[in-house]
C-alpha positions in Angstrom: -21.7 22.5 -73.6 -18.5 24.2 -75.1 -16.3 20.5 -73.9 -14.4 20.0 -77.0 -13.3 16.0 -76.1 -10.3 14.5 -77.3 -8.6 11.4 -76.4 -6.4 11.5 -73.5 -2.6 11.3 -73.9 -1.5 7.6 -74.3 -5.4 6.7 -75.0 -5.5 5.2 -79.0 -8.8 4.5 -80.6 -8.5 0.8 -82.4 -10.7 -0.8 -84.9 -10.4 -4.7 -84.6 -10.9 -6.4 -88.0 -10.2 -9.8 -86.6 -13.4 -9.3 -84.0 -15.2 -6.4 -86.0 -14.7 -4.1 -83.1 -13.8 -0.9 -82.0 -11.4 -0.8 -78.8 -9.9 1.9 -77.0 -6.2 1.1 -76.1 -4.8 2.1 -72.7 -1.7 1.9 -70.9 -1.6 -1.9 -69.3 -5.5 -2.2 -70.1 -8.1 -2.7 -73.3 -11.7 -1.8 -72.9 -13.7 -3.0 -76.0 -16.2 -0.6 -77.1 -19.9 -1.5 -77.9 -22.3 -0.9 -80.0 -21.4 3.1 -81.9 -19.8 3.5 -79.3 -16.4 3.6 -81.6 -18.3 6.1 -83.9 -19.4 8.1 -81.3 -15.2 8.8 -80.0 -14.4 8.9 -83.7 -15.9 12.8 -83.3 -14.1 13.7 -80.0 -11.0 15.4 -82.1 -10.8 18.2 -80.0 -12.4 20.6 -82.7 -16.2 19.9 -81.8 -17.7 20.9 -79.0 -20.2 17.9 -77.4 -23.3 19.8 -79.0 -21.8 19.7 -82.5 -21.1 16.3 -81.6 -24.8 15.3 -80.6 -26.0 17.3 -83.8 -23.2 14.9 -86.3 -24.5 11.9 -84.9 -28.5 13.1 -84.5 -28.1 13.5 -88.4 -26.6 9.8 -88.9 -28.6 8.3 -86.3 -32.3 10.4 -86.5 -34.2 7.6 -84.5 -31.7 7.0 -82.0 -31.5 9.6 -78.5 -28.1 10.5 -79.1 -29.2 14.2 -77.4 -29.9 12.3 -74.1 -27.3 9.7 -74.1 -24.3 11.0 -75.8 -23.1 13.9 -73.1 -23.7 11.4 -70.9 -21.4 9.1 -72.6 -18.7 11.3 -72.8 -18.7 12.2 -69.2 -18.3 8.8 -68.1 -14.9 8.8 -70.3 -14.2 12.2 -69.2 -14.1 10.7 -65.5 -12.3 7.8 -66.1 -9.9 10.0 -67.4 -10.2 8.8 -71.3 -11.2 12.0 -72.3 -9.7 15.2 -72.2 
């Protein structure tokens, strides 16, 4: 997939050190992110394609199905509109 995801405009990415959790911060709303999910958006910069991004995390994460799961991911935010 050549998808390079980045953030949508007015979207922040927010580490809570109070709750030791990653949030994403949107106009009038706050969705608190799960699990990696915060590492997984930590990638979308807008300079990796989604398969660089599967491969970055398939090395951190070997055991986990990041190659089944991740795209998915990401076109769920994509949708919402959280992703550009």
């Amino acid at each position: 997939m050549t998808w390079r995801p980045a953030l949508s405009r007015g979207v922040v990415l927010h580490h809570d050190r109070v709750r030791e959790t990653d949030l994403l911060l949107l106009p009038e709303r706050v969705v608190v992110l799960r699990g990696s999910a915060g590492s997984v958006l930590r990638l979308c910069d807008g300079t990796r394609a989604v398969d660089a991004i599967v491969a970055e995390l398939g090395g951190r994460y070997p055991d986990a199905p990041v190659a089944g799961e991740v795209p998915d991911f990401l076109a769920a935010l994509r949708k919402e509109g959280w992703l550009a």
